[in-house]
C-alpha positions, -999 to 999 in steps of 0.1 A, spaced: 63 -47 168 79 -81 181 113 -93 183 125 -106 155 142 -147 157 179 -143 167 206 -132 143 221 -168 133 258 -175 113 258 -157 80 271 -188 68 238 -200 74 215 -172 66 230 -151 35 238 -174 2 269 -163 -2 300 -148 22 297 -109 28 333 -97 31 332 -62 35 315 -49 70 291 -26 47 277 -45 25 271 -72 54 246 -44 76 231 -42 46 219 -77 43 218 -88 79 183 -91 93 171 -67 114 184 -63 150 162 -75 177 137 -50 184 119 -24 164 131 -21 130 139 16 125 144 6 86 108 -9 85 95 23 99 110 43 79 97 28 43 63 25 58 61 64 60 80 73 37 57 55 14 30 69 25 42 101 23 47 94 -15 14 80 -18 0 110 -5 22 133 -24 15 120 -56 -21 120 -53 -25 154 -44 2 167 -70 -12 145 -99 -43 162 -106 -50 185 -133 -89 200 -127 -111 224 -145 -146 227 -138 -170 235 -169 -212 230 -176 -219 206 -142 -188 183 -148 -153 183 -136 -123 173 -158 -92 157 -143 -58 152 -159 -23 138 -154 8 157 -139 29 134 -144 14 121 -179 36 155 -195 68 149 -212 91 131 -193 74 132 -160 62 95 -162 102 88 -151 94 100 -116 65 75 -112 98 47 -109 104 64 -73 73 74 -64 51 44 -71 58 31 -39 36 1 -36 61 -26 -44 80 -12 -17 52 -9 8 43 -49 2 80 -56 7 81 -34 40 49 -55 52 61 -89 43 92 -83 64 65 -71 93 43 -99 89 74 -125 92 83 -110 120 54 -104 138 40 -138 124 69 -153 146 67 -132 175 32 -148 172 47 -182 173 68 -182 202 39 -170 221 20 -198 213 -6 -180 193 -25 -200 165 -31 -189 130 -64 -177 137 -56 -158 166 -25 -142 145 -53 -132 116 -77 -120 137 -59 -93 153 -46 -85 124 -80 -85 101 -93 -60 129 -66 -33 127 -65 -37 88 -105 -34 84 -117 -15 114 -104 25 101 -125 14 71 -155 16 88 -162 52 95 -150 58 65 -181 37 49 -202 53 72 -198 93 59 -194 84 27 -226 62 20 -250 88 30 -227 121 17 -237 116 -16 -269 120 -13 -268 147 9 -246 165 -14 -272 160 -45 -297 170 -23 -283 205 -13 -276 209 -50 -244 200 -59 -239 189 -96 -241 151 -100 -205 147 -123 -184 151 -94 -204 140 -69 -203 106 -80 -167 110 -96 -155 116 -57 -174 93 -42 -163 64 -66 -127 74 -59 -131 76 -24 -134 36 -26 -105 28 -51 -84 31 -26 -96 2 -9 -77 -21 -32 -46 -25 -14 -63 -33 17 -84 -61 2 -50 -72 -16 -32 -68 16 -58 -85 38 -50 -121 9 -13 -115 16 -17 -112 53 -36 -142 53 -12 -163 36 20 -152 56 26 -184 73 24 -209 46 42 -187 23 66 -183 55 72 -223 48 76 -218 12 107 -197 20 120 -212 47 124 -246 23 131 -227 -9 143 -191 -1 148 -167 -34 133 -197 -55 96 -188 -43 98 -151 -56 116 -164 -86 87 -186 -94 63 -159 -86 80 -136 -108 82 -164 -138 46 -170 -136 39 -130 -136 57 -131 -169 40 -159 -183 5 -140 -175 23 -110 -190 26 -129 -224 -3 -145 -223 -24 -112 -222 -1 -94 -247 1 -123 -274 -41 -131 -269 -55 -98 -262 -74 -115 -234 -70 -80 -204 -87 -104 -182 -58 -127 -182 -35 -98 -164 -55 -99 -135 -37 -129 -123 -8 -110 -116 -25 -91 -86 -16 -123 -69 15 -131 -89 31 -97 -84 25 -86 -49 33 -118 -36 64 -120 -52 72 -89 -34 59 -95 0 79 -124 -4 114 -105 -7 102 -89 29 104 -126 41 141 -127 26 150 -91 42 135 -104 76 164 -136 78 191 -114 63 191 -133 29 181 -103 9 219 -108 -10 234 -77 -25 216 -45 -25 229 -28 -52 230 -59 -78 194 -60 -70 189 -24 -76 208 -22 -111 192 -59 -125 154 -43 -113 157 -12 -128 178 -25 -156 151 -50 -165 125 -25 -164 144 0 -186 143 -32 -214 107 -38 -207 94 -4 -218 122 0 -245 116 -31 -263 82 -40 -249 42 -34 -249 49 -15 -217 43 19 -207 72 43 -192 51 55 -160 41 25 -129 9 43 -126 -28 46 -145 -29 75 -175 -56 87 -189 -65 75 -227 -31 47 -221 -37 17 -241 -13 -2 -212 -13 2 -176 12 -11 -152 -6 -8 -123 -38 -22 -132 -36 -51 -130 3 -51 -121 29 -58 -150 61 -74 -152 75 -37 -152 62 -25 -123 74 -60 -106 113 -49 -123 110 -13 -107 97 -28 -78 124 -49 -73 152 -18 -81 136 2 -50 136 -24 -27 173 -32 -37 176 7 -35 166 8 -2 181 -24 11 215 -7 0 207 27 19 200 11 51 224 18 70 221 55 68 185 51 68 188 36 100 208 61 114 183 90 99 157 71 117 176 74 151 182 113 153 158 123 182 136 142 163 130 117 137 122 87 157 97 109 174 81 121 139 81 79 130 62 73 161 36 98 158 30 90 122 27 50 127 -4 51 143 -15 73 118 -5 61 86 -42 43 80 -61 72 86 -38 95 64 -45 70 36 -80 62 39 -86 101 41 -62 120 22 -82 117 -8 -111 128 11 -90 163 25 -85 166 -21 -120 161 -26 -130 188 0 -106 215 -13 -118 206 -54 -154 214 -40 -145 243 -25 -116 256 -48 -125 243 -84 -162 235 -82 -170 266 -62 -145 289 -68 -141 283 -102 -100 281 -99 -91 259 -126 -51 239 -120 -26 258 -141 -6 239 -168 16 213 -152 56 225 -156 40 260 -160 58 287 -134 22 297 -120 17 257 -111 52 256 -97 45 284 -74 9 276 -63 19 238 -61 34 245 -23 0 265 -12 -20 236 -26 0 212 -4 -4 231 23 -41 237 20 -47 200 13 -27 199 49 -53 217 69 -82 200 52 -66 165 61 -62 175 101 -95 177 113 -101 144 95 -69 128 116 -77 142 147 -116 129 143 -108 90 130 -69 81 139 -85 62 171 -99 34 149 -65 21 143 -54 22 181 -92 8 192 -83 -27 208 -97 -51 238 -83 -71 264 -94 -109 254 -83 -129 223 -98 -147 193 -112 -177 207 -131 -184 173 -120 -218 154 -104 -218 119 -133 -217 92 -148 -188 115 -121 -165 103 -117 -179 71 -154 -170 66 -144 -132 86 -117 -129 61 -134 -138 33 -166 -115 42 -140 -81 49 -123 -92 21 -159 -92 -4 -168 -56 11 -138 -40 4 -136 -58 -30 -175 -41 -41 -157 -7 -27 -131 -7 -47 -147 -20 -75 -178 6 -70 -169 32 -44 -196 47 -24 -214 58 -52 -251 64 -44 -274 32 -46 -277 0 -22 -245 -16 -34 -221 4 -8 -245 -5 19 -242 -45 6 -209 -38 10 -206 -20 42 -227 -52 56 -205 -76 39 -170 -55 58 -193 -55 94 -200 -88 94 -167 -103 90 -152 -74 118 -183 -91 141 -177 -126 129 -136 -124 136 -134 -101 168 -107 -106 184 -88 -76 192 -50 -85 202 -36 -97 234 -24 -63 258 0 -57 242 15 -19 225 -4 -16 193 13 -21 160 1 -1 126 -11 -18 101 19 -21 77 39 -37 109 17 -66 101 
């Protein structure tokens, strides 16, 4: 990752005097460097990610078709999702990567285009192979005779996740004129953002219009890759103030409101946070990031134990591939396990699913690993010369990557010519923008 701009007066960076020495490392920007912090939250999110999607499912297998439930739809298990929903935190982690990498860029002399381009490769490229075993695996699996409810169930899935890269590649996109933004206004850009998230929030909820939420996919995620941007120049404020008022807010929201307890999807819910993003997933977003804003400093000196910082290296390279193919390692094991063997998941909260929840971990494990070993080295894959390609050529790249992983997510790989439309659309914009970075040491995705 690149240095971040010089540490400046506090008088001139924080909006208001730190006095104690604690509470100013907690809102100071990052040290030049590598941000141990940054590195942290990035796999530690990931980690959640991944943990949660393997732990949430409840399968049976009956008559051709698979079942799935909800772990954490029992009782009061929906409380955990305001921890382990991590994507708030994720987009705040990037946005304070992208700042500082988007500067970096700058004092290198490095145009907007060339900045996107590098970055549009190492966010699309690990989606490739991906596309490329899972357009023709469905129909090899219906062919051998597997039944057609979970074939298509899995292969659906398998593109879902795609969302947060075509959301991430907008976000990306936008860093340096929503850099502007906050360099001129600061904490009144994600204010606005967040007012304008509640304004599509009541405007769903009073007309019954669900189409009218979907404006907060920009609304909410930019609001909190903006606070990145405020972490990055040290004017974050005070941690824990923003911890209590985020998840303080929330707790209102789904007391008083139309708003579900859990930050993620159940089944048969009339609400969802998640999709599209609500005004209380932006509230618990904003408690974790103040959560973790006020934990840094022993976060940071977690991440420099020896051990540690080489378990943060070896992941950060990784971290695409383990979310690109975890659910894939989940789907292997249900074929083999539930489909197959006929092993149904035991009731969540049971003893018997608190006992066999470690062995399914650890399976899921060993199905993963061959899958990182075989496809890590798209995210490292780079070349020697930069973008030489104008503006509107990688506007055009962006917008093409951005439409393919848009008809994933929206579609999956399910079997038909749509995947393959798609898969052309995500090629073409990697061909039209190449432009692998300068020589340089490669950077994961979520370092921007």
């Amino acid at each position: 990752m690149t240095s971040p701009l010089p540490r400046v007066p506090p008088r001139i960076e924080t909006p208001v005097t730190l006095i104690a020495t604690r509470s100013t490392a907690r809102s100071a920007p990052p040290p030049p460097g590598r941000d141990p912090f940054l590195d942290v939250l990035r796999v530690f999110g990931m980690a959640l990610v991944v943990l949660q999607h393997w732990s949430m499912p409840v399968l049976s297998f009956a008559d051709g078709r698979i079942t799935t439930g909800n772990a954490l739809g029992t009782g009061w298990a929906w409380a955990i999702t305001w921890i382990s929903q991590v994507m708030p935190l994720v987009f705040f982690a990037g946005g304070a990567a992208n700042a500082i990498s988007w500067r970096g860029a700058v004092r290198r002399g490095e145009t907007i285009p060339v900045w996107l381009a590098a970055r549009l490769r190492r966010l699309a490229l690990p989606v490739v192979p991906l596309a490329a075993v899972w357009i023709p695996l469905p129909h090899l699996l219906l062919a051998l005779g597997m039944p057609q409810q979970p074939v298509v169930t899995a292969s659906r899935l398998a593109g879902q996740l795609l969302w947060f890269l075509a959301i991430y590649l907008v976000v990306v996109a936008l860093t340096p004129r929503m850099l502007r933004l906050n360099m001129v206004y600061g904490w009144r850009v994600p204010v606005a953002l967040s007012a304008g998230a509640v304004m599509v929030d009541v405007a769903r909820f009073t007309s019954g219009i669900e189409v009218v939420g979907f404006v907060n996919i920009g609304l909410v995620w930019l609001a909190v890759h903006q606070l990145g941007f405020l972490y990055a120049d040290g004017r974050l404020g005070r941690p824990w103030l923003l911890a209590l008022s985020g998840y303080g807010t929330a707790a209102v929201l789904v007391a008083f409101g139309p708003y579900p307890g859990s930050m993620i999807g159940m089944p048969g819910a009339a609400v969802s946070n998640m999709a599209p993003p609500t005004v209380a997933l932006l509230a618990v977003g904003v408690g974790q990031i103040g959560l973790a804003a006020a934990l840094r400093p022993w976060i940071t000196e977690f991440a420099g134990w020896p051990g540690v910082t080489r378990a943060l290296r070896w992941a950060g390279s990784r971290m695409m591939t383990v979310y690109l193919w975890h659910m894939s390692a989940l789907f292997v094991v249900t074929a083999v396990v539930v489909v197959g063997l006929g092993v149904a998941t035991p009731e969540p909260g049971t003893s018997a699913w608190l006992s066999g929840w470690p062995h399914w971990l650890v399976i899921l494990v060993l199905a993963l690993w061959p899958l990182l070993r075989g496809f890590a080295r798209f995210e490292t894959l780079g070349s020697a010369s930069p973008y030489r390609g104008g503006t509107v050529r990688i506007v055009a790249a962006g917008a093409l990557t951005g439409a393919g992983l848009l008809v994933f997510t929206v579609m999956g790989f399910v079997p038909g010519p749509v995947p393959v439309v798609g898969a052309g659309m995500l090629v073409a914009g990697l061909l039209l923008g190449h432009s692998p970075a300068l020589k340089s040491p490669q950077i994961p995705i979520y370092q921007g």
